[in-house]
N, C-alpha and C positions, 0 to 999 in steps of 0.2 A: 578481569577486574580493572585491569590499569583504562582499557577504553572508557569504561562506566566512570571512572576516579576521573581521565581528562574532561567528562562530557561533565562530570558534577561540577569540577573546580570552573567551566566555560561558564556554567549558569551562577556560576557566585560575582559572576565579573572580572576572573582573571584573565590578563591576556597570554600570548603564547608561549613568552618567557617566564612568566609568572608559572603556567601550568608545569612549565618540563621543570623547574626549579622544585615544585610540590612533588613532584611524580619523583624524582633525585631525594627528595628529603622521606619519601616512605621506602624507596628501597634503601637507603640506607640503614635508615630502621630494621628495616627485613634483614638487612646482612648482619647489623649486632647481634639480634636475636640468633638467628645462623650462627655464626663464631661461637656461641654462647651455647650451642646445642636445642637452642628452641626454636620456635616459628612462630609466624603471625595466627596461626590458629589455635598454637597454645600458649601465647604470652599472657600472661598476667598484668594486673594492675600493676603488684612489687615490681616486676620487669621492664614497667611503662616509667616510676617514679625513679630508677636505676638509671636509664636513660637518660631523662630529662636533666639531671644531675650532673649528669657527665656531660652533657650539650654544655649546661649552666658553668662549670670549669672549664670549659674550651670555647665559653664566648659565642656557642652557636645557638643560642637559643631564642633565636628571633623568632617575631611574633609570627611570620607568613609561615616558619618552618612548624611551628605547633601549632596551628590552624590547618597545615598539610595534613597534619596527624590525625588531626583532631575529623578532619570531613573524610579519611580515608574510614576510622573507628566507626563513623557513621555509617557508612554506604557498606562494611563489610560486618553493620551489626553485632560490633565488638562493644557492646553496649557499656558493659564497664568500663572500656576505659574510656571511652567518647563521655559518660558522667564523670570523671576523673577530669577532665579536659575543660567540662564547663563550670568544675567548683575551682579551677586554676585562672581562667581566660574569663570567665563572665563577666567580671565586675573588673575588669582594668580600666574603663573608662569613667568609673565612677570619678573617682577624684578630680577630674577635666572637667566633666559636665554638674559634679557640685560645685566646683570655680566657680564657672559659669554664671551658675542660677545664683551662687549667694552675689557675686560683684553686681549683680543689676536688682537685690531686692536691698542687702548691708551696704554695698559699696566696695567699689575694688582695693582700697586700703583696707578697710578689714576685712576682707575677704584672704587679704595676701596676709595681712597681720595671724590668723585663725589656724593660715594653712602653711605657716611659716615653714613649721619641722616637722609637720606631715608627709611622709613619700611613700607610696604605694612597696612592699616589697619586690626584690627582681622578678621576672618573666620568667614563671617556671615556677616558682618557690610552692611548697606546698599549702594545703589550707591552713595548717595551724600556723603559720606566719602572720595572716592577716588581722587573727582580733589583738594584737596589741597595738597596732597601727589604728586601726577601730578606737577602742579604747580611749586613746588621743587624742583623737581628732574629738569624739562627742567630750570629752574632758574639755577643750578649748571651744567648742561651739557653745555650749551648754555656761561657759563660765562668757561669755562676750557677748551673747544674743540672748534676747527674752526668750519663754519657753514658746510664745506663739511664734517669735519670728523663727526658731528655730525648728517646729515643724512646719514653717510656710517654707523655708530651705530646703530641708529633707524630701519634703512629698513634691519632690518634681519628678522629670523623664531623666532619671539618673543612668540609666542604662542607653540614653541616645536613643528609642523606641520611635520610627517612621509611624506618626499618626494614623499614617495611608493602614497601616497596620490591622487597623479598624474600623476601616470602610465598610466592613461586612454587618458591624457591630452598628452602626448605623444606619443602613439600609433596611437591617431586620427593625431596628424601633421605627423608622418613619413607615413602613407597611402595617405596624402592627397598630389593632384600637386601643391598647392601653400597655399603659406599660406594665403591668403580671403578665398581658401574653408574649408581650417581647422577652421580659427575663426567662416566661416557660419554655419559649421558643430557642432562645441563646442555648438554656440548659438542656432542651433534646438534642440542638445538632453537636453540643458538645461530645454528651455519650455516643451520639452515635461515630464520632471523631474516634473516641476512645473504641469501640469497638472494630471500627475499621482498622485502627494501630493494631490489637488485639491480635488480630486474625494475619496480620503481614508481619508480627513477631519486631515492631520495631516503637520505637520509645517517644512518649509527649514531652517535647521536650529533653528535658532530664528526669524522667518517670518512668519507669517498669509499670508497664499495665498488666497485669493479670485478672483472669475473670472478677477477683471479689473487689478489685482497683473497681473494675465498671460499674460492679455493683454498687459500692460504697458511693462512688460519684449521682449514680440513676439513685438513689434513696437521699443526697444530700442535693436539695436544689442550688443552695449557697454558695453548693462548690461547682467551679466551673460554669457558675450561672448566677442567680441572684434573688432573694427574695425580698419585697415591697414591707415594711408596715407602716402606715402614717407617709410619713414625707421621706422616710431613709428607706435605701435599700443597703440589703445583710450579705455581704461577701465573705468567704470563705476558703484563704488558698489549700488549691490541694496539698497535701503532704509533699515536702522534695521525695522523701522515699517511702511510698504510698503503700507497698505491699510490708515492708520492714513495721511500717508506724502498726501498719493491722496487729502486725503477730506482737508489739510491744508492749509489754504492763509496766516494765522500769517505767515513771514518771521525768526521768532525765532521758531516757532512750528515747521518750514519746518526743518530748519536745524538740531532739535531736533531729530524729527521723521528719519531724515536722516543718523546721526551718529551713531555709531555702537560700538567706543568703553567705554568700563565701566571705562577704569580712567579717563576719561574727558565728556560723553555725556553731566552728569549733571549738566555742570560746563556753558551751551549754556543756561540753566533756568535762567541762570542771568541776561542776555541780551548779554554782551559783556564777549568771555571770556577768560580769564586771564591767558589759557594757552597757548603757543607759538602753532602756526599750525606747526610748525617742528616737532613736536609731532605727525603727522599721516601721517610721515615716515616709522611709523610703520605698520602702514596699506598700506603703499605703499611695504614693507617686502611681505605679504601675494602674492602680485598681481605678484613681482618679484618673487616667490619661485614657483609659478608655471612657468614662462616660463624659470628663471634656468633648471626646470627640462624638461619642451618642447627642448628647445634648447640644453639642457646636458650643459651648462655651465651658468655662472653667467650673468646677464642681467644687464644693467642701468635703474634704475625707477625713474620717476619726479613724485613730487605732483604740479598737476597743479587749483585742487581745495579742499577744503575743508569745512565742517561744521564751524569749528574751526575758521577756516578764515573767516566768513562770506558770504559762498556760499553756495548758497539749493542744492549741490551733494558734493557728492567726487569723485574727477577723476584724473586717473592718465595716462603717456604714457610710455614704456614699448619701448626701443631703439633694437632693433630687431640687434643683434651681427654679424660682418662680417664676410659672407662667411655660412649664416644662410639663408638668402633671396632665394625664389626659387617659 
């Protein structure tokens, strides 16, 4: 496993000191676990958050050391905790690249004014740490920005997302004669994406696929794909935990099971929660940055549902630009 782990961490862009320093931070792990009477093929989540804890008191919890973890979890299909890793690590750059976007649309005084006593919690910390940090922050956007400029904020590439990301997504609408066949066409190689994950037992993302995951996906065009009516097209993210959401009736479990991002999922454990849904503009950012790049220019995105808000999906429509239709 350790060749396969140096040849992964080569294609991430580490160099040589980089890699043996990852390869040091997973056997280390091994030997806790060890000491502790377990192993890496029976450690657990609680065992992963034990850890990370203990890094976090002794100061060692740098980011290349849990990104070690994190790509070893992966490649050795410890599926758990590699989703553990990206409801911790996903969204750390959020706060940077919302900078960003608000000082060139507000201005970098209030930008800086907004984001005064905002700070991301430590490297490591677990998910419920983040929506009171959330919370805060839409408390001060929401009181210093209109509500438009406030979702012209939110719906950026908050997550830092390489455009190139989307080249494919591009290539299939400029082949395709209209745009139904381009969405039908997105939505079959999706499933078949998800099928091929299926069958090598390894995760979309942060998604357990299981047979009725595919199914749900192949019966929902929206999801993983897109459907046209008039001038919008209807997006639908998948579930973050796609096979949990199926088996859920709790109406708080659904929405749980449903949402996706780490500064606020936790925040739906409460019952009602306390973040403004304006806040998954930003997820609406994601679903516009692809057809930015379908379309080659900027798109308008609505959120027309959300977890947050009290809806079992998140959907958005996605205003197809003039002179774009065909």
């Amino acid at each position: 496993m350790e060749k396969e782990f140096r040849e992964l961490c080569k294609a991430r862009g580490l160099n040589d000191k980089a890699i043996g320093d990852a390869v040091v931070a997973v056997r280390e792990f091994e030997q806790h676990l060890n000491d502790r009477g377990s192993s890496m093929d029976s450690a657990t989540v609680e065992d992963l958050k034990q850890y990370i804890s203990l890094l976090m008191s002794q100061g060692r919890n740098s980011r290349e050391r849990l990104l070690a973890l994190a790509r070893y979890s992966y490649l050795a299909k410890m599926n758990d905790m590699y989703i553990y890793f990206t409801s911790i690590l996903g969204g750390r750059d959020v706060l940077a690249n919302l900078s960003a976007r608000m000082s060139s649309i507000a201005g970098e005084k209030l930008a800086r004014d907004i984001l005064s006593n905002i700070e991301a919690p430590p490297l490591g910390s677990p998910p419920e740490s983040f929506p009171p940090v959330t919370q805060r922050l839409m408390e001060s956007l929401e009181a210093k920005l209109s509500p438009e400029m406030c979702r012209q904020v939110l719906a950026g590439n908050m997550h830092g997302i390489p455009r190139e990301a989307f080249n494919e997504h591009r290539e299939l609408f400029k082949k395709a004669s209209t745009i139904d066949e381009f969405l039908t066409e997105w939505h079959r190689k999706s499933v078949a994406e998800l099928e091929n994950l299926l069958a090598e037992g390894r995760l979309f993302y942060e998604q357990k696929i299981t047979p009725r995951v595919v199914e749900f996906v192949k019966q929902n065009q929206e999801v993983l794909g897109g459907v046209r009516q008039g001038n919008n097209i209807y997006l639908t993210k998948i579930p973050y935990a796609p096979d949990d959401y199926l088996d859920e009736s709790d109406p708080k479990m659904k929405r749980y099971y449903a949402c996706h991002c780490p500064w606020a999922r936790a925040s739906i454990l409460e019952g009602e929660s306390n973040i403004s849904s304006t806040w998954c503009y930003c997820s609406g950012g994601y679903q516009k940055l692809i057809f930015d790049v379908v379309f080659d220019e900027p798109v308008e995105v609505e959120l027309l549902e959300s977890a947050l808000a009290g809806d079992s999906r998140c959907r958005f429509a996605v205003r197809i630009p003039d002179g774009k239709f065909k």
